[in-house]
PDB file of N, CA, C and O in Angstrom:
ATOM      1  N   UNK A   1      10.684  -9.884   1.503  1.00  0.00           N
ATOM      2  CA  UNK A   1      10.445  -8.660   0.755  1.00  0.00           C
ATOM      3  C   UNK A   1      11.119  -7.510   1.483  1.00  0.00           C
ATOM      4  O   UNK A   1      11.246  -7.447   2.706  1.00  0.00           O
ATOM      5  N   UNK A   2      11.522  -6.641   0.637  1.00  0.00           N
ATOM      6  CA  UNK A   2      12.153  -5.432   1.021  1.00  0.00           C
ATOM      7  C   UNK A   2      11.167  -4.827   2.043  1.00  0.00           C
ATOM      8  O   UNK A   2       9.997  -5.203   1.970  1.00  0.00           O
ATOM      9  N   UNK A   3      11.543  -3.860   3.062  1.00  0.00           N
ATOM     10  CA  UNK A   3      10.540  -2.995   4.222  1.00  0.00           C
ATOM     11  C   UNK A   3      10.340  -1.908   3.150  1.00  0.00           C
ATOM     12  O   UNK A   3      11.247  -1.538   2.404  1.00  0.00           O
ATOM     13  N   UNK A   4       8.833  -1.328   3.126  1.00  0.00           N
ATOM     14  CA  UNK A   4       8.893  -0.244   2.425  1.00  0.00           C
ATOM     15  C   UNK A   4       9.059   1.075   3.602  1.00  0.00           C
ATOM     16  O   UNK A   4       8.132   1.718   4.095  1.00  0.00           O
ATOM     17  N   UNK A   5      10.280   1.211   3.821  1.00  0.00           N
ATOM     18  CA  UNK A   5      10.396   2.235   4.416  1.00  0.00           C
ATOM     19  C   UNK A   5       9.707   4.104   4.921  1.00  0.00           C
ATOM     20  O   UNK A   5       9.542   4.866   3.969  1.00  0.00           O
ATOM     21  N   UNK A   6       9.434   4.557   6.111  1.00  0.00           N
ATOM     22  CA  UNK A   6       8.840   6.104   5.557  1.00  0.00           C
ATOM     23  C   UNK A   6      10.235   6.656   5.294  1.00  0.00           C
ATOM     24  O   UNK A   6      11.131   5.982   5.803  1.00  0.00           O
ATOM     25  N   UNK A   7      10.593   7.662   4.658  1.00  0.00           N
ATOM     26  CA  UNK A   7      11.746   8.920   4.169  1.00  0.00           C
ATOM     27  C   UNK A   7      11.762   9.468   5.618  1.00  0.00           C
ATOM     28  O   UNK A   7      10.875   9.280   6.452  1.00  0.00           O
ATOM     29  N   UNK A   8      13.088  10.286   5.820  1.00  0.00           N
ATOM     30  CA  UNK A   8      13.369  10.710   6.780  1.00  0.00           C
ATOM     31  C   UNK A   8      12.876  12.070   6.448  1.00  0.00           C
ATOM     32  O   UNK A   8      13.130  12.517   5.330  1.00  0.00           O
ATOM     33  N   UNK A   9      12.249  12.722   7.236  1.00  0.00           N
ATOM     34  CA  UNK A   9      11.540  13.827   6.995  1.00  0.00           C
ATOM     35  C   UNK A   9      10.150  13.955   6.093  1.00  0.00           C
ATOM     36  O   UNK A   9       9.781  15.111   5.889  1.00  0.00           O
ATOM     37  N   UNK A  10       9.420  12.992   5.589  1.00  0.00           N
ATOM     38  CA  UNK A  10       8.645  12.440   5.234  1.00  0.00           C
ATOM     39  C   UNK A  10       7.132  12.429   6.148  1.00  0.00           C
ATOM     40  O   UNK A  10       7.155  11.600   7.058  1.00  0.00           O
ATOM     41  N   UNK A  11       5.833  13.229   6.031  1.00  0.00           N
ATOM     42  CA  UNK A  11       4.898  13.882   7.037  1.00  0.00           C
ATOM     43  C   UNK A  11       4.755  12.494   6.767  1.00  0.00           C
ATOM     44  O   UNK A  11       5.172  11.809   5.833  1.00  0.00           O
ATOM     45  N   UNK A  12       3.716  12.068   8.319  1.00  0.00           N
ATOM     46  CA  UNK A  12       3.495  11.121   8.431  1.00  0.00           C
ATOM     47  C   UNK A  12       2.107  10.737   7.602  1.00  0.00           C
ATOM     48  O   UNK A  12       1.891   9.687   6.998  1.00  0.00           O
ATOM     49  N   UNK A  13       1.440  11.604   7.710  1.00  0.00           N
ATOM     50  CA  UNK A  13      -0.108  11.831   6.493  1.00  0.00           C
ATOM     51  C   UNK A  13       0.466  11.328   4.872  1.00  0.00           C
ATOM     52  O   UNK A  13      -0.006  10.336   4.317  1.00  0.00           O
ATOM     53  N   UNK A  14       1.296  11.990   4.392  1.00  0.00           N
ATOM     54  CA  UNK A  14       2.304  11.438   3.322  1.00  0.00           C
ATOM     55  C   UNK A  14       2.500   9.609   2.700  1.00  0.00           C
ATOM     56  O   UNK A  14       2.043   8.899   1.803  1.00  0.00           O
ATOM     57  N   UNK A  15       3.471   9.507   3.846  1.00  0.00           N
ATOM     58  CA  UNK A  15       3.600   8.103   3.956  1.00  0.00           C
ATOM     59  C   UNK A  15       2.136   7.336   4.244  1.00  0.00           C
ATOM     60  O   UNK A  15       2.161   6.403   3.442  1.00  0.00           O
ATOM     61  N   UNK A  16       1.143   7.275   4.827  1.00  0.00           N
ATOM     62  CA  UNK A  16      -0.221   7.119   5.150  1.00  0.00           C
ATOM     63  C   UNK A  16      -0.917   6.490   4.241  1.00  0.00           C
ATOM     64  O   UNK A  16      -1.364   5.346   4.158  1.00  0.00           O
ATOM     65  N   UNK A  17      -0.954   8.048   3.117  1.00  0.00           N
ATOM     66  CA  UNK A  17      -1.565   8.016   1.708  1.00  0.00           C
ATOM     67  C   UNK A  17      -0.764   7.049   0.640  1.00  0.00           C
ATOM     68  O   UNK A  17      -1.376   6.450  -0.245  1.00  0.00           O
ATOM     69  N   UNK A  18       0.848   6.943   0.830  1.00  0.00           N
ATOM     70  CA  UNK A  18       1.164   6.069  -0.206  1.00  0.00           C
ATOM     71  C   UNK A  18       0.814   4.938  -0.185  1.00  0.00           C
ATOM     72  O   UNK A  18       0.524   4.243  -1.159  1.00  0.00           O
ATOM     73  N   UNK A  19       0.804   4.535   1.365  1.00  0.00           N
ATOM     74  CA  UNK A  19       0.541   2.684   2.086  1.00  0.00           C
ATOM     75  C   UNK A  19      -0.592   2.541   1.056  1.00  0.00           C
ATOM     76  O   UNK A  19      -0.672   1.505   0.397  1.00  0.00           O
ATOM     77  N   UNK A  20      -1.525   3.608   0.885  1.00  0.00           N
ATOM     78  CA  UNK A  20      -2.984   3.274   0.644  1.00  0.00           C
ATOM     79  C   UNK A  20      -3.086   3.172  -0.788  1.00  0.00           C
ATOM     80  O   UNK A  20      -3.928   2.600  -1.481  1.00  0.00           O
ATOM     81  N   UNK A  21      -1.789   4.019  -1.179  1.00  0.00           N
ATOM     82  CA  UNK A  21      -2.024   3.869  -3.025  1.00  0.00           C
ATOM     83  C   UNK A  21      -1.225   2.732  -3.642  1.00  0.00           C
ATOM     84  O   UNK A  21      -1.437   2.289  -4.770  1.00  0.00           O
ATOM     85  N   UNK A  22      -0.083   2.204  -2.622  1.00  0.00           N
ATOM     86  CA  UNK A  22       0.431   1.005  -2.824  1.00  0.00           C
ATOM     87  C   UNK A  22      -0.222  -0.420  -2.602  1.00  0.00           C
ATOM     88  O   UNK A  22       0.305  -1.443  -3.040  1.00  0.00           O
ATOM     89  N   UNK A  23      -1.385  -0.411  -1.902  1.00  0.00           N
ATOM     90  CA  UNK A  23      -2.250  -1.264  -1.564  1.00  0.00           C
ATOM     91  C   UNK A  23      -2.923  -1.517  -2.882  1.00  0.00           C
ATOM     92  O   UNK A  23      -3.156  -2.668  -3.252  1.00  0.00           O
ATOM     93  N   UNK A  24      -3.251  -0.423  -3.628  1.00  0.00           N
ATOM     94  CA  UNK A  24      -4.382  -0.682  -4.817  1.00  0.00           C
ATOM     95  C   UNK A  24      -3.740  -1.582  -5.802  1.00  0.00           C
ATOM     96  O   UNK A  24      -4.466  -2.219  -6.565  1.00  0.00           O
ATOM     97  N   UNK A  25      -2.167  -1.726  -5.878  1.00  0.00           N
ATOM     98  CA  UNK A  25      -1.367  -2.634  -6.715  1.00  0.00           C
ATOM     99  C   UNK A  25      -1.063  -2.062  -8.224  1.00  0.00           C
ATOM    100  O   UNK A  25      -1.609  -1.083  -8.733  1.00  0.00           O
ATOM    101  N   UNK A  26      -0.225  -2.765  -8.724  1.00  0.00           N
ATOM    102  CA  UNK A  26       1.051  -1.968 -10.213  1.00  0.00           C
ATOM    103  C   UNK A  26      -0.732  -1.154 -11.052  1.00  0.00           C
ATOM    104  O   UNK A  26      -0.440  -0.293 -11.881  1.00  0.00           O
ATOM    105  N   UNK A  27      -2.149  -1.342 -10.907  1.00  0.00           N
ATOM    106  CA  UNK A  27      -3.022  -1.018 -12.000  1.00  0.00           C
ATOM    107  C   UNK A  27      -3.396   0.311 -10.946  1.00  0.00           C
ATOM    108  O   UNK A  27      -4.494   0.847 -11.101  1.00  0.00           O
ATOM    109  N   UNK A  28      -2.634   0.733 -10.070  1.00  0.00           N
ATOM    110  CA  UNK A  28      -3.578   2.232  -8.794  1.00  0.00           C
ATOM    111  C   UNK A  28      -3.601   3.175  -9.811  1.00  0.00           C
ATOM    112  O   UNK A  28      -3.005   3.103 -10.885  1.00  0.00           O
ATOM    113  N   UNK A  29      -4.234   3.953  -9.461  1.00  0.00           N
ATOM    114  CA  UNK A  29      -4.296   5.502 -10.184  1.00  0.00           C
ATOM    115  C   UNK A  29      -4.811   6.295  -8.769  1.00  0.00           C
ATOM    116  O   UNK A  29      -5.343   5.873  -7.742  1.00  0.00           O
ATOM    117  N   UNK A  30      -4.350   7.791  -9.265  1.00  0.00           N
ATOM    118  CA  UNK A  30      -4.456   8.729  -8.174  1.00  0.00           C
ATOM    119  C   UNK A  30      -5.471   8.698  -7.810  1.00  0.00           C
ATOM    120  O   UNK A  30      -5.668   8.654  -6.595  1.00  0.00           O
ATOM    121  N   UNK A  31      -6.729   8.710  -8.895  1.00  0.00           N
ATOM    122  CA  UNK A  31      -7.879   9.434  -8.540  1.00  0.00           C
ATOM    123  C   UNK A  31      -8.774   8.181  -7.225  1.00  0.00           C
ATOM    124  O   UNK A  31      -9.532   8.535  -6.321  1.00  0.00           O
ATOM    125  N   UNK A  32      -8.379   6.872  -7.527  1.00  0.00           N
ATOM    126  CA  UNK A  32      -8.546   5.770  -6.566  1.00  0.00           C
ATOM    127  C   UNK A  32      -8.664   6.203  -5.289  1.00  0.00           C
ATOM    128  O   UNK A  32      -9.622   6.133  -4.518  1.00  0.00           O
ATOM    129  N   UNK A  33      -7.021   6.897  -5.083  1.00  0.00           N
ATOM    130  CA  UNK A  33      -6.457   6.557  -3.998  1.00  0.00           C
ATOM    131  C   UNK A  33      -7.257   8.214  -3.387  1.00  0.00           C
ATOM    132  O   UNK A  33      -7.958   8.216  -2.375  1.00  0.00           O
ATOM    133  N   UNK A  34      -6.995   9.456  -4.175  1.00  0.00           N
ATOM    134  CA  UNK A  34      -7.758  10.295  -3.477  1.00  0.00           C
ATOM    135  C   UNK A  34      -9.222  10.433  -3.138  1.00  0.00           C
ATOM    136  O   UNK A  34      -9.646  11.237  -2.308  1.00  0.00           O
ATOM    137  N   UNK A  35     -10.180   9.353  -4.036  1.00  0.00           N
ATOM    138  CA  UNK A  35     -11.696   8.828  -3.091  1.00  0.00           C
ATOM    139  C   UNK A  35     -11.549   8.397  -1.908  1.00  0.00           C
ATOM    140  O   UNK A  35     -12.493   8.777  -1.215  1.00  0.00           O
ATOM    141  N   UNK A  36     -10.813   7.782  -1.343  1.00  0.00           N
ATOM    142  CA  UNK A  36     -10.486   7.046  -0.130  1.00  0.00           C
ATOM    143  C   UNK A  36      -9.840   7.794   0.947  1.00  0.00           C
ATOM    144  O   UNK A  36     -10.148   7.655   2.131  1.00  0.00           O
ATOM    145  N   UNK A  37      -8.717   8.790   0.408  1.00  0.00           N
ATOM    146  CA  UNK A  37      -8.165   9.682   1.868  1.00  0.00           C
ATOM    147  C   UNK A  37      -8.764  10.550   1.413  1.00  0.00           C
ATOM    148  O   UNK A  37      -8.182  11.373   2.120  1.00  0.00           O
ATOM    149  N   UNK A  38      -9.607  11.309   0.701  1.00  0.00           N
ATOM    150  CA  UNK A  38     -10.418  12.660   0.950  1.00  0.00           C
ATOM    151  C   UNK A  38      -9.274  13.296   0.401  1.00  0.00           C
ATOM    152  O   UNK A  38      -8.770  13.927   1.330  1.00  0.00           O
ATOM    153  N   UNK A  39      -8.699  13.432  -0.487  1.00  0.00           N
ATOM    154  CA  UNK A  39      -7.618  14.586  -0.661  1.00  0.00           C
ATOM    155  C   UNK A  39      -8.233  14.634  -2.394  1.00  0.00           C
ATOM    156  O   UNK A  39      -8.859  13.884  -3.143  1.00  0.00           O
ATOM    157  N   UNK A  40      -7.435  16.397  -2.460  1.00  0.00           N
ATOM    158  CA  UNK A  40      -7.855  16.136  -4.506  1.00  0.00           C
ATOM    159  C   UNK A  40      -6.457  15.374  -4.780  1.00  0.00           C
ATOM    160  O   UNK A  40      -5.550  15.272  -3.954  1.00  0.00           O
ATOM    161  N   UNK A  41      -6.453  14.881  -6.040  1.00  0.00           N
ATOM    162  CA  UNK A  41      -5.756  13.871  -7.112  1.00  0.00           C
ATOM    163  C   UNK A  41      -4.346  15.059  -7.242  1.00  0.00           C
ATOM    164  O   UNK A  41      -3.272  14.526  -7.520  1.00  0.00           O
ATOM    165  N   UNK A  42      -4.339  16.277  -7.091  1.00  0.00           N
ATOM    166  CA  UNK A  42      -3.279  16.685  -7.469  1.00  0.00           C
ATOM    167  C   UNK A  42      -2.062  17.323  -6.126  1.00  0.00           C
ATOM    168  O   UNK A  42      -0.930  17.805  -6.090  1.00  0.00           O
ATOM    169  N   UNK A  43      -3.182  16.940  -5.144  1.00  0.00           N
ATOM    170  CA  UNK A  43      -2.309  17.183  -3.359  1.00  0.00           C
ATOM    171  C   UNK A  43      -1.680  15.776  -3.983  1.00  0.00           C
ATOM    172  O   UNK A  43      -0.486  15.726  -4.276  1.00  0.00           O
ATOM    173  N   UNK A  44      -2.535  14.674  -4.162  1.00  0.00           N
ATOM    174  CA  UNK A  44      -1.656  13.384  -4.384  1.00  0.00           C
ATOM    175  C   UNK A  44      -0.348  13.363  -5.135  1.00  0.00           C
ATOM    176  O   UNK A  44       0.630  12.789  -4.657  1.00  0.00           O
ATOM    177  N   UNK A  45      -0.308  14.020  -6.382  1.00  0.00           N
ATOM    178  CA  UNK A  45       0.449  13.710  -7.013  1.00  0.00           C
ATOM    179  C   UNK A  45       1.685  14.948  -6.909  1.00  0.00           C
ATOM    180  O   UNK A  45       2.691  14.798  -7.602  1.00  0.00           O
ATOM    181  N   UNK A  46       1.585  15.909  -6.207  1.00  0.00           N
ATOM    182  CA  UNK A  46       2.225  16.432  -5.713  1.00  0.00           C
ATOM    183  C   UNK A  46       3.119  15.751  -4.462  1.00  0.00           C
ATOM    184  O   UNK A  46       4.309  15.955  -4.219  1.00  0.00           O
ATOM    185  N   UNK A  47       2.312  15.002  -3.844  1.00  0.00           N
ATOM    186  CA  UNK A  47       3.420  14.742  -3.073  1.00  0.00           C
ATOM    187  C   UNK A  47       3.809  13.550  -3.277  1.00  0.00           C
ATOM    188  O   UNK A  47       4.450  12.989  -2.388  1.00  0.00           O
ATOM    189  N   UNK A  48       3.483  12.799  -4.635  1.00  0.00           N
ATOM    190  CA  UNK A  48       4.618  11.871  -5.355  1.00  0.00           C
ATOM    191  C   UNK A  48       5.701  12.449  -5.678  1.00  0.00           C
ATOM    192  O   UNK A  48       6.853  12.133  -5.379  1.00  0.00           O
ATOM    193  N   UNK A  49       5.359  13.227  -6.241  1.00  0.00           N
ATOM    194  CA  UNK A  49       6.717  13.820  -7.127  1.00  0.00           C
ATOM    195  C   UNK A  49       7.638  13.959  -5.994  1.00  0.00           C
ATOM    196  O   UNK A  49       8.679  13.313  -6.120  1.00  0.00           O
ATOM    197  N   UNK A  50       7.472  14.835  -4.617  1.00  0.00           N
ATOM    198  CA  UNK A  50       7.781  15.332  -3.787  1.00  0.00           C
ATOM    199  C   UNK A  50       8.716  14.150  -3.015  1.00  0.00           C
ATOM    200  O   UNK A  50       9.935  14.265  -2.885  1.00  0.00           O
ATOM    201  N   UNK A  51       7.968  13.043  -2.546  1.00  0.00           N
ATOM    202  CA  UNK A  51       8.648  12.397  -2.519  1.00  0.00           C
ATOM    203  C   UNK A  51       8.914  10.937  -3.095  1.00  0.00           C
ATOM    204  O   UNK A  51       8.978   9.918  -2.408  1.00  0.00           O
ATOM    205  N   UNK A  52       9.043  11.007  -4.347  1.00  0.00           N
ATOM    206  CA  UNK A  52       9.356   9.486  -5.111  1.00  0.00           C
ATOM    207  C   UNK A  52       8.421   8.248  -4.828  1.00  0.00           C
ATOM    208  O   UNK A  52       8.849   7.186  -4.376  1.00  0.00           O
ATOM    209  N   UNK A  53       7.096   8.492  -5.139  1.00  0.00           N
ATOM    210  CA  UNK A  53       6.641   7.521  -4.897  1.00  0.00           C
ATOM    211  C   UNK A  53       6.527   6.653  -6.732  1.00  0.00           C
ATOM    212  O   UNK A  53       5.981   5.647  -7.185  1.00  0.00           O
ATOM    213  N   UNK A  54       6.844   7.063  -6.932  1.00  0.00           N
ATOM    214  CA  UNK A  54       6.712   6.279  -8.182  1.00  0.00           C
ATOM    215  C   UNK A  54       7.825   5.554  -8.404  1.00  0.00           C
ATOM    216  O   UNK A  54       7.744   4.359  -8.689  1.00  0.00           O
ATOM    217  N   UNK A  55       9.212   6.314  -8.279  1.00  0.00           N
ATOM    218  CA  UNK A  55      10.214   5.091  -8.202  1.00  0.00           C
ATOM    219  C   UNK A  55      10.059   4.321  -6.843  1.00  0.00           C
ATOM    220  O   UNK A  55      11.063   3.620  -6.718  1.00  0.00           O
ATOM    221  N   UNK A  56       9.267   4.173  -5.840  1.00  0.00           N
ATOM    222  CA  UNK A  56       9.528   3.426  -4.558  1.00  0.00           C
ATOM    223  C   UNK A  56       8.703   2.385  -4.718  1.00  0.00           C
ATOM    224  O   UNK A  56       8.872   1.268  -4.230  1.00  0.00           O
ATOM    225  N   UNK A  57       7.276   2.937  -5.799  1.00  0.00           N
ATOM    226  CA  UNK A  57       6.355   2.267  -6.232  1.00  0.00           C
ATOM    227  C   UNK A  57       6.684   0.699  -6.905  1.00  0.00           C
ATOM    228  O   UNK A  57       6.250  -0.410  -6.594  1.00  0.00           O
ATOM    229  N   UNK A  58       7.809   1.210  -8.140  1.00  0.00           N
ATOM    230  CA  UNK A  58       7.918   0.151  -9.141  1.00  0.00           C
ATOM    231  C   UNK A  58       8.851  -0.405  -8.631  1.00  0.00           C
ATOM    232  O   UNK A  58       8.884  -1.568  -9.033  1.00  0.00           O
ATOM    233  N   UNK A  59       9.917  -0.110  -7.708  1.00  0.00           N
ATOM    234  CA  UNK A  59      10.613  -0.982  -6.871  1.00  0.00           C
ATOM    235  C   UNK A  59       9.841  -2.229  -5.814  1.00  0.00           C
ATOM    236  O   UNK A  59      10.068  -3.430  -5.668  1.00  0.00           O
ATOM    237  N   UNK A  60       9.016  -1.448  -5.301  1.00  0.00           N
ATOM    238  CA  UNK A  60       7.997  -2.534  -4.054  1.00  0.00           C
ATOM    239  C   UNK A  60       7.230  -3.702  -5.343  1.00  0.00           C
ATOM    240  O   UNK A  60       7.268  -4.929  -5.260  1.00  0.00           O
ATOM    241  N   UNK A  61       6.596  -2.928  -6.436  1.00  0.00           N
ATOM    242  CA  UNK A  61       5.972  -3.712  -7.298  1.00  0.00           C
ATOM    243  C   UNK A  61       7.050  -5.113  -7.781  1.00  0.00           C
ATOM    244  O   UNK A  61       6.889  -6.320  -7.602  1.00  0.00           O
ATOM    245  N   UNK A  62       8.004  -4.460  -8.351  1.00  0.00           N
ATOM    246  CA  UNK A  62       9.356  -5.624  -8.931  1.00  0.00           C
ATOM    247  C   UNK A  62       9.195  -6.425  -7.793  1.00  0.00           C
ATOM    248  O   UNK A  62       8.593  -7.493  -7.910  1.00  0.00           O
ATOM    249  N   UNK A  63       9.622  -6.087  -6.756  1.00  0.00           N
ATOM    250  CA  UNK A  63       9.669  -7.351  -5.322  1.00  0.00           C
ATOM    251  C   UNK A  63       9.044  -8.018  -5.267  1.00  0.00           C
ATOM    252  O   UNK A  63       9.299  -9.208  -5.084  1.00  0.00           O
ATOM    253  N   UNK A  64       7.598  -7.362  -5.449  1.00  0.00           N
ATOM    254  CA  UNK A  64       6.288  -8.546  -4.538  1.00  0.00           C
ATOM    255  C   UNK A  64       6.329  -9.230  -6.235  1.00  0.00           C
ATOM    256  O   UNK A  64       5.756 -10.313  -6.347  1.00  0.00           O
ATOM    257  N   UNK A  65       6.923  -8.687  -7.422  1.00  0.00           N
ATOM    258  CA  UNK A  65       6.314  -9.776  -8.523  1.00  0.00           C
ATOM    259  C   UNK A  65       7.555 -10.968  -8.218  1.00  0.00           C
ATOM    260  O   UNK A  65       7.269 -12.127  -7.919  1.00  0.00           O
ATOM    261  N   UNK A  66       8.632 -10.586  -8.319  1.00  0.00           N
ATOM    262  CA  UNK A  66       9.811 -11.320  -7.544  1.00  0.00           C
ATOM    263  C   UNK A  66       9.860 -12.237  -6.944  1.00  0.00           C
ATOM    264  O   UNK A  66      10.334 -13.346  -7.195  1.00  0.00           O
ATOM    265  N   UNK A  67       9.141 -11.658  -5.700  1.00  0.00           N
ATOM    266  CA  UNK A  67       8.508 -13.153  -5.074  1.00  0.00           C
ATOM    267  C   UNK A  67       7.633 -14.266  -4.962  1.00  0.00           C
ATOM    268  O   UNK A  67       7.682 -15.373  -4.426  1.00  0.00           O
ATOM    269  N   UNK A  68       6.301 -13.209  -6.064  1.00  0.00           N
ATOM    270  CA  UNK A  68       5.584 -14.190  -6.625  1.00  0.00           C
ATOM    271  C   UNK A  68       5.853 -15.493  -7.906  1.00  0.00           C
ATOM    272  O   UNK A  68       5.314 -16.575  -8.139  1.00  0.00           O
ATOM    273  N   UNK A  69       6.692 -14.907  -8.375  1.00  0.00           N
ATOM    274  CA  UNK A  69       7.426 -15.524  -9.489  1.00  0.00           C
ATOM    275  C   UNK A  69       7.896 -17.179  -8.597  1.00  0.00           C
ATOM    276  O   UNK A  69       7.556 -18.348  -8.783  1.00  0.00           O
ATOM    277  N   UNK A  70       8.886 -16.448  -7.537  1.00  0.00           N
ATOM    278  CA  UNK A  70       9.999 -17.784  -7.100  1.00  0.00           C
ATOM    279  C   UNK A  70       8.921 -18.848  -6.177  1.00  0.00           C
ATOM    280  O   UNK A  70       9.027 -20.074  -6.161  1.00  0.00           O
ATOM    281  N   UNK A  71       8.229 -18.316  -5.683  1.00  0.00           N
ATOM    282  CA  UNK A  71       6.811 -19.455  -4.998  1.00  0.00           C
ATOM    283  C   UNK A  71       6.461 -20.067  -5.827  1.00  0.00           C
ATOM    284  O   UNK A  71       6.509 -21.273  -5.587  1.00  0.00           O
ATOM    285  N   UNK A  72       6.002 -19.730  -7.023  1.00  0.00           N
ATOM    286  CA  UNK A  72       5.341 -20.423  -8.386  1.00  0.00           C
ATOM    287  C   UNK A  72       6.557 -21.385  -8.664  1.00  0.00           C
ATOM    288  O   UNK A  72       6.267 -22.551  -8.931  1.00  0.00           O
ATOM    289  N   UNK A  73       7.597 -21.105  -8.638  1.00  0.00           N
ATOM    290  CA  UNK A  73       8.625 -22.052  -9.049  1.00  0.00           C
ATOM    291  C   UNK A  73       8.859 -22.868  -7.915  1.00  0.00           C
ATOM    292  O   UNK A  73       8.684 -24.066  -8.136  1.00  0.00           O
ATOM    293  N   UNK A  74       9.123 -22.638  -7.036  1.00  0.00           N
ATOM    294  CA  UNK A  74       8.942 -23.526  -5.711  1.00  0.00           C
ATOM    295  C   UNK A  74       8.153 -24.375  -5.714  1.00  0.00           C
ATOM    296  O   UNK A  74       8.408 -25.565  -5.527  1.00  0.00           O
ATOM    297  N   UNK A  75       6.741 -23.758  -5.990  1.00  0.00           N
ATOM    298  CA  UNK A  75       5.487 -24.839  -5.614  1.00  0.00           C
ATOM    299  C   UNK A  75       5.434 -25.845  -7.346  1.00  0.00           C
ATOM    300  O   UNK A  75       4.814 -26.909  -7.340  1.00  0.00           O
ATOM    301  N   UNK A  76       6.093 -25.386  -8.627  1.00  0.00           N
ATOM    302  CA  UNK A  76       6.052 -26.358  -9.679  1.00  0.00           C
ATOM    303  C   UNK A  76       7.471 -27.634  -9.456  1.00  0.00           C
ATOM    304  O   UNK A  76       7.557 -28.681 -10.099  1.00  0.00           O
ATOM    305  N   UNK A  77       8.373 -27.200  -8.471  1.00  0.00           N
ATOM    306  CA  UNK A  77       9.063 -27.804  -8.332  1.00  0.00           C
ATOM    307  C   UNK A  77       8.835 -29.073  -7.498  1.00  0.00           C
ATOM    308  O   UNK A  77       9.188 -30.209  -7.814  1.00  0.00           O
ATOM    309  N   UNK A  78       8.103 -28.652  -6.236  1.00  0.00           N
ATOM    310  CA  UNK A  78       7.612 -29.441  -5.391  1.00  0.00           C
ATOM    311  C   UNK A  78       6.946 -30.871  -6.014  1.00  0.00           C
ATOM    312  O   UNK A  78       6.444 -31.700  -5.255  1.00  0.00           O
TER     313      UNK A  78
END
């Protein structure tokens, strides 16, 4: 799988909060992820926009389905 990289210049609190909203998987929603780091839903989505977590999102998502896909075929092949 691809590294999900932090952005260069990217606060480290930032990157932190995405790990945590990328954890919840392709069904997260903000309001999830801001019960859990204490922040409101719109610091969150501010600093999506800010820095692309939504395209970094559906990229990491495509991968891990990617790879779930080719195991399944692996293991029907087996």
């Amino acid at each position: 799988m691809n590294s999900f990289p932090q952005l260069p210049g990217e606060p480290a609190d930032s990157f932190e909060q995405l790990l945590l909203h990328r954890d919840f998987g392709p069904s997260r929603q903000f309001s999830q992820t801001a019960d859990v780091v204490g922040c409101s839903e719109s610091t969150l989505r501010r600093r999506a926009e800010e820095w692309n977590w939504i395209e970094r999102l559906e990229a990491y998502d495509s991968d891990v389905l990617q790879k779930v896909s080719e195991a399944r075929t692996t293991e029907d092949l087996a």
